[in-house]
FIFI-187839 format. One record per residue (C-alpha): x, y, z; residue number from 0. Coordinates in nm, 2 decimals. Each point is the difference from the previous one (the first is absolute). Last residue first. Layout:
// FIFI-187839
ATOM      X      Y      Z num
ATOM      X      Y      Z NUM
...
***
This chain:
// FIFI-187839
ATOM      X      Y      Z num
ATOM   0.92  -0.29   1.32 449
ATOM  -0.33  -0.23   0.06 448
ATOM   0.14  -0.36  -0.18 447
ATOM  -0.18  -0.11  -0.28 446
ATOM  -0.32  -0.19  -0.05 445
ATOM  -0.16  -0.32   0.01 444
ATOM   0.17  -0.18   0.31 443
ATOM  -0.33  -0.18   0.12 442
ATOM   0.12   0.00   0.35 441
ATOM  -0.15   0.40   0.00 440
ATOM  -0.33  -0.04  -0.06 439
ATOM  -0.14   0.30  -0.10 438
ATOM  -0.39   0.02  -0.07 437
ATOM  -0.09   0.18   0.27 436
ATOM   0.24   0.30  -0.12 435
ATOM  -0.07   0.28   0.28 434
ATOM   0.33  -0.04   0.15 433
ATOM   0.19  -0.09  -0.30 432
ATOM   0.01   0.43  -0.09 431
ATOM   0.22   0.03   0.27 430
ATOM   0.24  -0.27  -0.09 429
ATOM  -0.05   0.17  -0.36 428
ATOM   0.12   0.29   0.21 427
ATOM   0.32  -0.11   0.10 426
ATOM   0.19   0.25  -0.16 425
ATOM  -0.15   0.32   0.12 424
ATOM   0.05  -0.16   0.39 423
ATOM   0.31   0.21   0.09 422
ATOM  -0.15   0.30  -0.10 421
ATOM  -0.36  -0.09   0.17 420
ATOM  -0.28  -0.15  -0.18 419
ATOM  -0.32   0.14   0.12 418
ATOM  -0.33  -0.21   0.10 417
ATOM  -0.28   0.23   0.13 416
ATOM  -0.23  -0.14   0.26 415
ATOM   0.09  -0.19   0.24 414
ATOM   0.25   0.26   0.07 413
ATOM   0.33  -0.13  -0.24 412
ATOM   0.30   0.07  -0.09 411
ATOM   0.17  -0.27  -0.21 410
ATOM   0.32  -0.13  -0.02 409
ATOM   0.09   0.06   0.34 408
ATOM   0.05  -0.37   0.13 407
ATOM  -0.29   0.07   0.24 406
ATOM  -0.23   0.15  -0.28 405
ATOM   0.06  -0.30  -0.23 404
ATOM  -0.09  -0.24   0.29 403
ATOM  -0.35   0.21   0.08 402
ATOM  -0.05   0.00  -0.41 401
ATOM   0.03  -0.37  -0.02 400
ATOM  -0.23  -0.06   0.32 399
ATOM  -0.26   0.25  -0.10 398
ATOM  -0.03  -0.17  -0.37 397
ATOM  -0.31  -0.21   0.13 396
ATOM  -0.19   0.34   0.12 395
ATOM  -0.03   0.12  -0.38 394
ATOM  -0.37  -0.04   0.05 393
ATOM   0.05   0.19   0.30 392
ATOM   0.07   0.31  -0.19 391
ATOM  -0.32   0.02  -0.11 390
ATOM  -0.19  -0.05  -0.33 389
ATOM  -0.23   0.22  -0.24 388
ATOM   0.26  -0.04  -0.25 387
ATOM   0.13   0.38   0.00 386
ATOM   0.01  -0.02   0.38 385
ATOM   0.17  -0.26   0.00 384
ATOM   0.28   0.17  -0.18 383
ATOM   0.00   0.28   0.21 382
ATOM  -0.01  -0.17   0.34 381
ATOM   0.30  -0.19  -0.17 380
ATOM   0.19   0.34  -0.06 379
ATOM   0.33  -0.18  -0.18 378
ATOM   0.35   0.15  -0.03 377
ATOM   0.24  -0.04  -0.26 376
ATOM  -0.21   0.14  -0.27 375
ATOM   0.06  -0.24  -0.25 374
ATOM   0.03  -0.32   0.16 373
ATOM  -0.22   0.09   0.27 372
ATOM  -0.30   0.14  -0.20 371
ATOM   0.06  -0.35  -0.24 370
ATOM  -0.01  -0.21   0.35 369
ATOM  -0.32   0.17   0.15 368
ATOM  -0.15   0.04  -0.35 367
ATOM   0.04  -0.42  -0.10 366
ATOM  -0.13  -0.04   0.36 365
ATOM  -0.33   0.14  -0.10 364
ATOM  -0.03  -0.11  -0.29 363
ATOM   0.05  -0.37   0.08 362
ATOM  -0.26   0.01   0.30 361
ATOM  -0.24   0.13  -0.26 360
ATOM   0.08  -0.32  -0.17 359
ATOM   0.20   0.04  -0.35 358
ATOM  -0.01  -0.27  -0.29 357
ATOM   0.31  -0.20  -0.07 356
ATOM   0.17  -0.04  -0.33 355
ATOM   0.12  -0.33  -0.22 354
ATOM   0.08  -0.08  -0.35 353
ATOM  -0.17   0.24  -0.24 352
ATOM   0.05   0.04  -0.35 351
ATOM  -0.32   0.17  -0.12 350
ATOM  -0.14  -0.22  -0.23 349
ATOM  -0.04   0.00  -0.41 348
ATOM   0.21  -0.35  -0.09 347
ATOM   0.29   0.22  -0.07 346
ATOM   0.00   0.19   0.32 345
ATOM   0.00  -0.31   0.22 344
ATOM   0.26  -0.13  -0.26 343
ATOM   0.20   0.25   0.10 342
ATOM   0.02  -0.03   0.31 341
ATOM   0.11  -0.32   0.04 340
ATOM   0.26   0.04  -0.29 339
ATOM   0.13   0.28   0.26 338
ATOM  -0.06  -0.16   0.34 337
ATOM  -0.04   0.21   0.24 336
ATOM  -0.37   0.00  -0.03 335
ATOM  -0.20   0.34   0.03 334
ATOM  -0.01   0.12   0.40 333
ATOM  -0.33   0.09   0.10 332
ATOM  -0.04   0.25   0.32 331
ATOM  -0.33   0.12   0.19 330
ATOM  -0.33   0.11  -0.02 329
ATOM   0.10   0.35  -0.05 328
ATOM   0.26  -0.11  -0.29 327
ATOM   0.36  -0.08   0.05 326
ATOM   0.15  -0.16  -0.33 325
ATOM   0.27  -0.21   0.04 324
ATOM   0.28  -0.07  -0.29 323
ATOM   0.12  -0.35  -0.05 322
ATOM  -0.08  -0.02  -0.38 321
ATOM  -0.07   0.34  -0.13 320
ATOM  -0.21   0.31   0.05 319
ATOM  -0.12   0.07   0.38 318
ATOM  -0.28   0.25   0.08 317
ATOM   0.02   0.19   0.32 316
ATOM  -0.29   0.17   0.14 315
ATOM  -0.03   0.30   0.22 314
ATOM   0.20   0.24  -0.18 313
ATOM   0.24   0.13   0.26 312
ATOM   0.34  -0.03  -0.19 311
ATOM   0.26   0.22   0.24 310
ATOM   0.16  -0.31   0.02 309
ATOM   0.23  -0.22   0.25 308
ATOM   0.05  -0.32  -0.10 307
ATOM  -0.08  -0.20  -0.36 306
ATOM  -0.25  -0.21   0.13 305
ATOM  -0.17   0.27   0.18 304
ATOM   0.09   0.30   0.27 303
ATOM  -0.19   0.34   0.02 302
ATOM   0.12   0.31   0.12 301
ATOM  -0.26   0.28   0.12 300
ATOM   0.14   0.09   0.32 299
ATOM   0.07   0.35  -0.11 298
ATOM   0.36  -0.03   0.03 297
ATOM  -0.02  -0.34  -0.16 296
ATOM  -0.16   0.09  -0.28 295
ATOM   0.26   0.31  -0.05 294
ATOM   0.31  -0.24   0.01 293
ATOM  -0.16  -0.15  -0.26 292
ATOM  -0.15   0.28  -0.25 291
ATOM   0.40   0.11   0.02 290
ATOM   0.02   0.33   0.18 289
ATOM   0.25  -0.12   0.20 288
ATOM   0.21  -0.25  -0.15 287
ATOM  -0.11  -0.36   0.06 286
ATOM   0.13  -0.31   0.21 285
ATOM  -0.21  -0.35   0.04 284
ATOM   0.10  -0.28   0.19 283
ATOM  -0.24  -0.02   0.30 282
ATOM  -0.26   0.33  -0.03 281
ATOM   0.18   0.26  -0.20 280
ATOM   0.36   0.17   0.15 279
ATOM   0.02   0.31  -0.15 278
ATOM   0.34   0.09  -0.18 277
ATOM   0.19   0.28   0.04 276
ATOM   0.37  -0.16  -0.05 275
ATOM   0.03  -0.13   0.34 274
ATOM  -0.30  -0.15   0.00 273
ATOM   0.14  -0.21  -0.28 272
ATOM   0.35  -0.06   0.15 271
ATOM  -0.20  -0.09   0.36 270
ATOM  -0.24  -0.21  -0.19 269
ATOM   0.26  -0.20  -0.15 268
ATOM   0.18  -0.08   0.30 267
ATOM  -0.27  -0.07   0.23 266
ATOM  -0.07  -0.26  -0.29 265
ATOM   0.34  -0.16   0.00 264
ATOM   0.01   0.01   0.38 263
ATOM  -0.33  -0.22   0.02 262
ATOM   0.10  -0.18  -0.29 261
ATOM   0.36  -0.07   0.24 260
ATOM  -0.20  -0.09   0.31 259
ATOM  -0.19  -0.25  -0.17 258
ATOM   0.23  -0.19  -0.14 257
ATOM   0.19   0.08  -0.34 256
ATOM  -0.01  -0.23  -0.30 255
ATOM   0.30  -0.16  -0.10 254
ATOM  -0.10  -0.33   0.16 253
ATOM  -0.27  -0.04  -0.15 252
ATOM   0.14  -0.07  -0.32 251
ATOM  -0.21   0.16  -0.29 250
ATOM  -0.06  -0.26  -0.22 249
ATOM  -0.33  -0.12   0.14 248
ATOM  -0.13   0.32  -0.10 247
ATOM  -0.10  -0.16  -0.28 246
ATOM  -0.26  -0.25   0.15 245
ATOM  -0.24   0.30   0.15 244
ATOM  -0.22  -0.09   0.20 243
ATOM   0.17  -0.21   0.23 242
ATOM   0.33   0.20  -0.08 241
ATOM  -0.18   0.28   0.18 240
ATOM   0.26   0.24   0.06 239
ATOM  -0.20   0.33   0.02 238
ATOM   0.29   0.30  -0.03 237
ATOM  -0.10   0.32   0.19 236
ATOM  -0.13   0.24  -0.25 235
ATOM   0.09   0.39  -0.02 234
ATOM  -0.20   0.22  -0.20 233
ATOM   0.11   0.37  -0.15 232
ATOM  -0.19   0.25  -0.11 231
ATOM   0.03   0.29  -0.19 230
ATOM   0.35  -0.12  -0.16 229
ATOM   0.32   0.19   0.03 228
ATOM   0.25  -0.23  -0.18 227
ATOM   0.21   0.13   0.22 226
ATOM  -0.18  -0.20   0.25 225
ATOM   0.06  -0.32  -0.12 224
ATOM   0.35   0.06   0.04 223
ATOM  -0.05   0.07   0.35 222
ATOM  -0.23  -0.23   0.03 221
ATOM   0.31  -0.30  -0.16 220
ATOM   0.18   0.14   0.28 219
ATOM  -0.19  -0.05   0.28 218
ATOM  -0.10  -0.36  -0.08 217
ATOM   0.38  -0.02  -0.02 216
ATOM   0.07   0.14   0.32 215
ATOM  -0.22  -0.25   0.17 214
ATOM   0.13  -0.32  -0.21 213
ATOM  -0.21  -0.14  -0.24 212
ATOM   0.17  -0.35  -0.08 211
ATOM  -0.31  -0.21  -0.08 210
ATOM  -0.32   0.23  -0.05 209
ATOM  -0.11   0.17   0.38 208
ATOM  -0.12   0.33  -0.15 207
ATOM  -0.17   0.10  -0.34 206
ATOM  -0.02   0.32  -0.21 205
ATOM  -0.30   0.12  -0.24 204
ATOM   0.07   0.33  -0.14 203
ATOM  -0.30   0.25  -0.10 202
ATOM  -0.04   0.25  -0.29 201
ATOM  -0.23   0.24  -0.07 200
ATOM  -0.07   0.22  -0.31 199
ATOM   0.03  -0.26  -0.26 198
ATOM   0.05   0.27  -0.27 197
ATOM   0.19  -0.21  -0.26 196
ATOM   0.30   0.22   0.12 195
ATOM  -0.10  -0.11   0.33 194
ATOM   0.00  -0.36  -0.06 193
ATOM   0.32   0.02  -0.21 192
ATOM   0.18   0.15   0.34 191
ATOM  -0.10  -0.26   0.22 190
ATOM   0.10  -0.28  -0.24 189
ATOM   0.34   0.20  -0.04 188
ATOM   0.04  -0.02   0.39 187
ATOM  -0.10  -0.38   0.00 186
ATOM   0.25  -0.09  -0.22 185
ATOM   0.26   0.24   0.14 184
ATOM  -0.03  -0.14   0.32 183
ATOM   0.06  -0.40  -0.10 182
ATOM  -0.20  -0.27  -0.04 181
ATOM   0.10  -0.35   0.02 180
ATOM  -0.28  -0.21   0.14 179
ATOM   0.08  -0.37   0.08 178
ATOM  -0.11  -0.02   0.38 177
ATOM   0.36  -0.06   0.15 176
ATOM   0.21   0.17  -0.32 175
ATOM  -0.19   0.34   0.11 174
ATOM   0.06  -0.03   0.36 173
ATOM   0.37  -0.07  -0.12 172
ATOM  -0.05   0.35  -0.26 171
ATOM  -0.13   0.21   0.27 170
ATOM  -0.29   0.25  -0.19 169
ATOM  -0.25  -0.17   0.22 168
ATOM  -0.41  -0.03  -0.07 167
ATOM  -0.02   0.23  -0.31 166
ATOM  -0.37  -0.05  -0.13 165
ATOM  -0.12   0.30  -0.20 164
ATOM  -0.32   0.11   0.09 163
ATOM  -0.17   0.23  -0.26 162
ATOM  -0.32   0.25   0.02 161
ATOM  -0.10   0.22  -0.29 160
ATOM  -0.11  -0.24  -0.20 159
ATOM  -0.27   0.14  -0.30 158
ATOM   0.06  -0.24  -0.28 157
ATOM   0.22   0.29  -0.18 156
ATOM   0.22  -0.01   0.25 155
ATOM   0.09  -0.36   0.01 154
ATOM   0.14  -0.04  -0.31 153
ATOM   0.35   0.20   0.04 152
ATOM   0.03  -0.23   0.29 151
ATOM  -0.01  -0.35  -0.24 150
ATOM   0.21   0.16  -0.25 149
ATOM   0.27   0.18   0.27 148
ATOM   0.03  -0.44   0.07 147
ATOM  -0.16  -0.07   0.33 146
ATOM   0.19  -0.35   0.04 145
ATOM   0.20   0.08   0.27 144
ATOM  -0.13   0.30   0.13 143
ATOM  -0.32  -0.26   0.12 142
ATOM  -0.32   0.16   0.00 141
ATOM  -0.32   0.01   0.20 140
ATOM  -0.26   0.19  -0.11 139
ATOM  -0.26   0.33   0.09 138
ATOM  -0.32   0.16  -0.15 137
ATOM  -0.09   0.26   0.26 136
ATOM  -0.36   0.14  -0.11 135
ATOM  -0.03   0.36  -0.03 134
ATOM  -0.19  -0.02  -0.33 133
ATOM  -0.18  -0.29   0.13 132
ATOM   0.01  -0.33  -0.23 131
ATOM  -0.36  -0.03  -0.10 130
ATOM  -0.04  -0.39  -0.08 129
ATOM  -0.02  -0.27  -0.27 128
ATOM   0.17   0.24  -0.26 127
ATOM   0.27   0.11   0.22 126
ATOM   0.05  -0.34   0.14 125
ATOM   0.01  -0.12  -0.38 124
ATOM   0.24   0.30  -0.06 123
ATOM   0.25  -0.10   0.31 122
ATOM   0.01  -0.33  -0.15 121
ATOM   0.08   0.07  -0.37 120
ATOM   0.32   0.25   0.16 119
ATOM   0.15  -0.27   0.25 118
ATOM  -0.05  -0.24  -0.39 117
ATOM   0.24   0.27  -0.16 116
ATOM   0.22   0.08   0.27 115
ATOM   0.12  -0.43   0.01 114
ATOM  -0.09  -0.11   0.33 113
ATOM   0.29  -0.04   0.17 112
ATOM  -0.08   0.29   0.14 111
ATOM  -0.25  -0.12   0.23 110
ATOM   0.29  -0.19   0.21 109
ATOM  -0.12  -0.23   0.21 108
ATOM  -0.25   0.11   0.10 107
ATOM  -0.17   0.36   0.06 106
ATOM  -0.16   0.24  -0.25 105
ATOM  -0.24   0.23   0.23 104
ATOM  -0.32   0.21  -0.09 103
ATOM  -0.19   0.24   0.16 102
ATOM  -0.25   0.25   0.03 101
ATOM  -0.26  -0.24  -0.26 100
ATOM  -0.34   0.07  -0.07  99
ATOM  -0.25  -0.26  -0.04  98
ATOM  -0.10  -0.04  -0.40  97
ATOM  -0.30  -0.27   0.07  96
ATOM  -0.13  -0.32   0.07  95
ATOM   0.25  -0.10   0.29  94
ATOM   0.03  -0.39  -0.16  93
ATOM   0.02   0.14  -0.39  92
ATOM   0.31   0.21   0.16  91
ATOM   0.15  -0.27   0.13  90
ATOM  -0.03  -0.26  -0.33  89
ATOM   0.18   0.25  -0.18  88
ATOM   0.29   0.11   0.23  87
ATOM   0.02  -0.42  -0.03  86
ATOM   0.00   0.00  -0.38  85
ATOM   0.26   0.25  -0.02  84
ATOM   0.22  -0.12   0.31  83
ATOM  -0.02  -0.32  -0.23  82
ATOM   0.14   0.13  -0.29  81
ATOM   0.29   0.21   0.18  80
ATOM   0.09  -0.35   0.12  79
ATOM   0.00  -0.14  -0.32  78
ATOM   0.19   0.27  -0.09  77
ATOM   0.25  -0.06   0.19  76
ATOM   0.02  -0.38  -0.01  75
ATOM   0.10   0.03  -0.35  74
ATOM   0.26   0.28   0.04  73
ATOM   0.19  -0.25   0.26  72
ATOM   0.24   0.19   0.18  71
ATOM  -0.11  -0.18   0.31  70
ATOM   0.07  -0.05   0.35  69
ATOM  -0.31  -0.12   0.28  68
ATOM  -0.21   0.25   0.23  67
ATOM  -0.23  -0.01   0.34  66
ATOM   0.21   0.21   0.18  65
ATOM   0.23  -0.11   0.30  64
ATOM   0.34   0.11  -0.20  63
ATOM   0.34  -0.06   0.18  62
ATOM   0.13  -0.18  -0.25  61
ATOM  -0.05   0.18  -0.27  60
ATOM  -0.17  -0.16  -0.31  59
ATOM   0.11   0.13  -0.33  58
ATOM  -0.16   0.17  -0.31  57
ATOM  -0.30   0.04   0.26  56
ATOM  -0.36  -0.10  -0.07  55
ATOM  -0.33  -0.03   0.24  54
ATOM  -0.17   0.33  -0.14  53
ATOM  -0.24   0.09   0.25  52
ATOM  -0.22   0.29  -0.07  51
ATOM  -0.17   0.18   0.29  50
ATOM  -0.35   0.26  -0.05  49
ATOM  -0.11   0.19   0.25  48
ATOM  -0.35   0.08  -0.08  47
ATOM  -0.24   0.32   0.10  46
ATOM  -0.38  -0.07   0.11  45
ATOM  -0.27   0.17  -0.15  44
ATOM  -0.24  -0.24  -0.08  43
ATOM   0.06  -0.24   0.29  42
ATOM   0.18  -0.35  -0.06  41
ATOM  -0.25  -0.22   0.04  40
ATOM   0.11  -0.19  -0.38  39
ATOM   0.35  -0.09   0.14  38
ATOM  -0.13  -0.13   0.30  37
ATOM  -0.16  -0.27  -0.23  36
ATOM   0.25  -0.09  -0.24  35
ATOM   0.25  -0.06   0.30  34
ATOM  -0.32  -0.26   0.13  33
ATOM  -0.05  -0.13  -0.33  32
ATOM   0.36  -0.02  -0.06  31
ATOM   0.10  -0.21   0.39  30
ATOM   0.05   0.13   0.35  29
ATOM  -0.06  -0.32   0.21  28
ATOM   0.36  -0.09  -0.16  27
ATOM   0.15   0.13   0.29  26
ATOM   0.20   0.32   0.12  25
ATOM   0.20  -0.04   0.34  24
ATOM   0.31   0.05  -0.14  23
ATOM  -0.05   0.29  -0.15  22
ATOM  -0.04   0.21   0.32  21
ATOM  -0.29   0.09   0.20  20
ATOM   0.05   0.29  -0.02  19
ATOM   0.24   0.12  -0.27  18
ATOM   0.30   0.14  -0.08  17
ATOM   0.06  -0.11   0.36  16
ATOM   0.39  -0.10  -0.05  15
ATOM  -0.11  -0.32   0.15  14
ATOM   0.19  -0.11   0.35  13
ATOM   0.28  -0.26  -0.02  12
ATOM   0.19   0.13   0.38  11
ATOM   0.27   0.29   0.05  10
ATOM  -0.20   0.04   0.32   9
ATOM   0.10  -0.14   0.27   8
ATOM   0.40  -0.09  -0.09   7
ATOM  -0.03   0.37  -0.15   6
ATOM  -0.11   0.18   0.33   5
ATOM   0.28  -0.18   0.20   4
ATOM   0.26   0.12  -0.26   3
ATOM  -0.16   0.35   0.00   2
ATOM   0.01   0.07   0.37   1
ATOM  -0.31   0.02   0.21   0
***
């Protein structure tokens, strides 16, 4: 089947499958006492994950999805810095001891634009309240913007030796279009201050399908990118969700590119970055060989989470900050989104929880089918149900989906084993939907598939 027909079938809202089920379908069912709760059953013995949200930017982007608002506000800094205090606090009183921790991950936002000294009085109260492992990865988002050779210099001596640096598009009218100037050299002497500070790996975050991306131009700003020589390399396709997110109202839709143009943007960049000895990492994800990533995945051992694809296999995930989710054995809590919301939860003594959703057997098993699959590439479902004590007939209802997949070649499959074939590697969240029982596609939730 050609391309065009394949992307007027499947270049469909479908989740990103961070998750299964997704966010969307947590509830309010999950409430403190019961967060409070599966924190305290957390075996002896069991490694954290720890993720930090900072919801703070100097300046809003208008492209961004994430859960963030702009401020240069010292005051609300530090109040901010206080709460993450009081709430790393109230979540290690609520597990009962000092659990180890393999690793730990600044998102946002923008989590430098905390100020270095408060980034340095949180990452000793999680040292204090817990055993940070000697080979733990300690990673954070930064901006080259605003990371000022202070703020870097700072960051090595809290123990970080991981650092994305968001570049999205070096073009200067894609730039205009979502209000984020940032040019090469910026992000090239952010780079280089990171490893002088001895931030030993480095990882470039680039987006396709913004307003007035061209196909030679997504090319180009990779190539640049590239020079840059980071360890890995992610590639996002552009969610516009003006639904959910008001601000990327401003972006005109018409300038952004249909669906055969992102598909051609992204074919682009991951012939450019495969080009320059890059391995190709689950949906979006690129690494050097040799790089702990690239090595997961060889070995079949990568993991995917709220932040993408991960090496991190600790098997429980403890969110820090308002809107962050924690993913526990029982199941996932997200804190409240709301920042004043969330603090007061803290303030007044409670964990700040808003909604979650406990996990049926039948949720486990799927959520391995579809996290195998999105990693991996290919799926052994007699495998997997095996593991859970199930059958392969208990997946009987996705037969149809997967038959139709097979037929338009996006798929390979025996009845069996599910394999995505070249032409099908992009389309595998539409894969991936097949076993979601939850999805309802008329409800228009997510973003498109490609």
């Amino acid at each position: 089947m050609d391309i065009q027909t394949l992307l007027s079938k499947y270049d469909v809202p479908t989740p990103r499958y961070t998750s299964y089920p997704t966010a969307p379908h947590f509830s309010q069912a999950v409430d403190c006492g019961v967060h409070r709760g599966w924190l305290s059953a957390i075996p002896d013995g069991t490694s954290l994950s720890i993720y930090l949200h900072v919801p703070f930017c100097a300046e809003l982007c208008w492209f961004c999805g994430c859960h963030t608002t702009a401020t240069k506000n010292r005051a609300v800094l530090d109040q901010y810095a206080d709460t993450m205090l009081a709430e790393i606090a109230l979540v290690r009183a609520a597990i009962g001891r000092r659990a180890d921790v393999a690793h730990i991950h600044w998102g946002g936002g923008t989590p430098t634009a905390m100020p270095p000294d408060r980034l340095a009085e949180i990452m000793t109260a999680l040292g204090t309240a817990f055993h940070i492992r000697d080979d733990a990865e300690i990673a954070i988002e930064i901006d080259p913007r605003t990371a000022t050779p202070e703020i870097i210099a700072a960051l090595g001596p809290m123990g970080f030796n991981r650092a994305s640096l968001g570049v999205q598009d070096f073009d200067l009218k894609v730039q205009a279009a979502v209000n984020r100037h940032q040019s090469f050299e910026q992000t090239e002497t952010c780079a280089q201050l990171l490893r002088e500070a001895g931030i030993g790996s480095v990882n470039l975050d680039l987006i396709y399908g913004l307003p007035y991306q061209t196909v030679e131009g997504v090319a180009d700003t990779v190539r640049q990118a590239l020079r840059i020589r980071p360890d890995r390399v992610a590639v996002f396709g552009y969610a516009h969700v003006p639904w959910m997110k008001k601000h990327q109202n401003l972006i005109p839709t018409e300038s952004l590119p249909g669906g055969a143009e992102r598909y051609a943007q992204r074919a682009a960049a991951e012939r450019t970055i495969a080009g320059a000895g890059y391995t190709l990492v689950g949906l979006d994800h690129y690494a050097l060989p040799g790089d702990s990533l690239a090595v997961a995945a060889e070995n079949k051992a990568l993991k995917r989470n709220f932040q993408g694809y991960t090496t991190d296999t600790a098997p429980v995930l403890v969110g820090i900050g308002a809107s962050s989710i924690s993913a526990l054995p029982q199941g996932y809590v997200q804190n409240l989104p709301s920042t004043p919301a969330w603090r007061e939860a803290v303030r007044a003594g409670n964990l700040p929880t808003a909604r979650g959703m406990e996990l049926s057997e039948e949720d486990k098993f799927r959520r391995d089918v579809i996290e195998t699959l999105m990693c991996d590439g290919r799926v052994d479902l007699a495998a997997v149900a095996h593991a859970h004590h199930r059958t392969v007939a208990d997946l009987i209802d996705a037969s149809p989906k997967l038959a139709d997949l097979a037929a338009d070649e996006v798929i390979s499959w025996d009845g069996t084993v599910v394999e995505l074939t070249e032409t099908g590697q992009p389309f595998v969240r539409n894969v991936a939907a097949s076993f979601d029982t939850y999805l309802r596609p008329a409800e228009g939730r997510h973003a498109r598939s490609t």
